[in-house]
N, C-alpha and C positions, 0 to 999 in steps of 0.2 A: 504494500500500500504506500502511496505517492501522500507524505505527509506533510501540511504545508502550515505556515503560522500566518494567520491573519490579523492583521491589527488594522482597526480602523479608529480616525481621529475626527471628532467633529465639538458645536458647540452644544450645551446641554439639552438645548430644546431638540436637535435632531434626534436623538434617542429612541424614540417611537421611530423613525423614517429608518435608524439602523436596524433595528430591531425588524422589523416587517422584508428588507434585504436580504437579513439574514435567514429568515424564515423560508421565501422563498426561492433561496439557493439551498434548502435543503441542512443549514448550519441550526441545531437546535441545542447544543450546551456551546457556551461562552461566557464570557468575564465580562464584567462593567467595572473600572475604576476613574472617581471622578477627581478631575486635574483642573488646576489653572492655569493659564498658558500666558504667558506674559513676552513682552518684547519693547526692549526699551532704543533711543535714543534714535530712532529707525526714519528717515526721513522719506521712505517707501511711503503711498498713499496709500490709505486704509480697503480698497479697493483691488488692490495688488500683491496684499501682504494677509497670512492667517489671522495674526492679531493687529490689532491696531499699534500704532506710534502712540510717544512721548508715555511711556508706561501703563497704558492701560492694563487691565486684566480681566479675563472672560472666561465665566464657567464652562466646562468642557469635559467630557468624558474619553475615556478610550477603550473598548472593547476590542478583545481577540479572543481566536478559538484557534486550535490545532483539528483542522481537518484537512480534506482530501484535497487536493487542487484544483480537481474540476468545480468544485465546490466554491473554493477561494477563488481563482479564474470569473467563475460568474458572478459573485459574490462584488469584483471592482469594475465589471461591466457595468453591474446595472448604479454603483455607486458615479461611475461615469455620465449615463446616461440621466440620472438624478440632479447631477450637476450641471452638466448642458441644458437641462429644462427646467431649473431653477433658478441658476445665475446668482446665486446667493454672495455676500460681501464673505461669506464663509460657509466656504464650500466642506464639503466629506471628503475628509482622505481615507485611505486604504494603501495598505502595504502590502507584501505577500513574502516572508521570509523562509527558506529553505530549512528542512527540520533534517538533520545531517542520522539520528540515531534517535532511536524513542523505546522504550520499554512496555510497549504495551502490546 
């Protein structure tokens, strides 16, 4: 089995929008841990950047699961696709990290 670690980063309200993702790529155990995400002195527009300039901070979560690939694969499709039909100032990331040995 092609094991794969998915981490997804968003702000707190998405939550429900990752959660329903996950559900329909078939991911149904995963982790929620809720983060602040900060970024300071950043002359980037709030528009172009995760978090906002001049220190701001914003509630955030980050959920991962260890499953299949095929899974994870469609799992940042449709994170993709959410995001091109949202356009949000803070968008959904997703990561997809290679799980090298696993015990189970």
């Amino acid at each position: 089995m092609d094991m794969k670690l998915l981490i997804v980063t968003s702000i707190k309200e998405c939550q429900d929008t990752v959660s329903d993702i996950f559900k329909e790529t078939g991911i149904t155990v995963f982790s929620v841990s809720e983060i602040a995400g900060f970024k300071e002195g950043s002359s980037v527009s709030l528009t172009h950047s995760w978090f906002g300039s001049g220190g701001d901070s914003f509630d955030s979560i980050m959920l991962f699961s260890f499953t299949q690939k095929e899974n994870a694969d469609k799992a940042l499709e449709l994170i993709r696709e959410y995001n091109k039909r949202e356009r949000s100032d803070f968008p959904i990331r997703g990561f997809i990290v290679a799980v090298e040995n696993h015990g189970v």
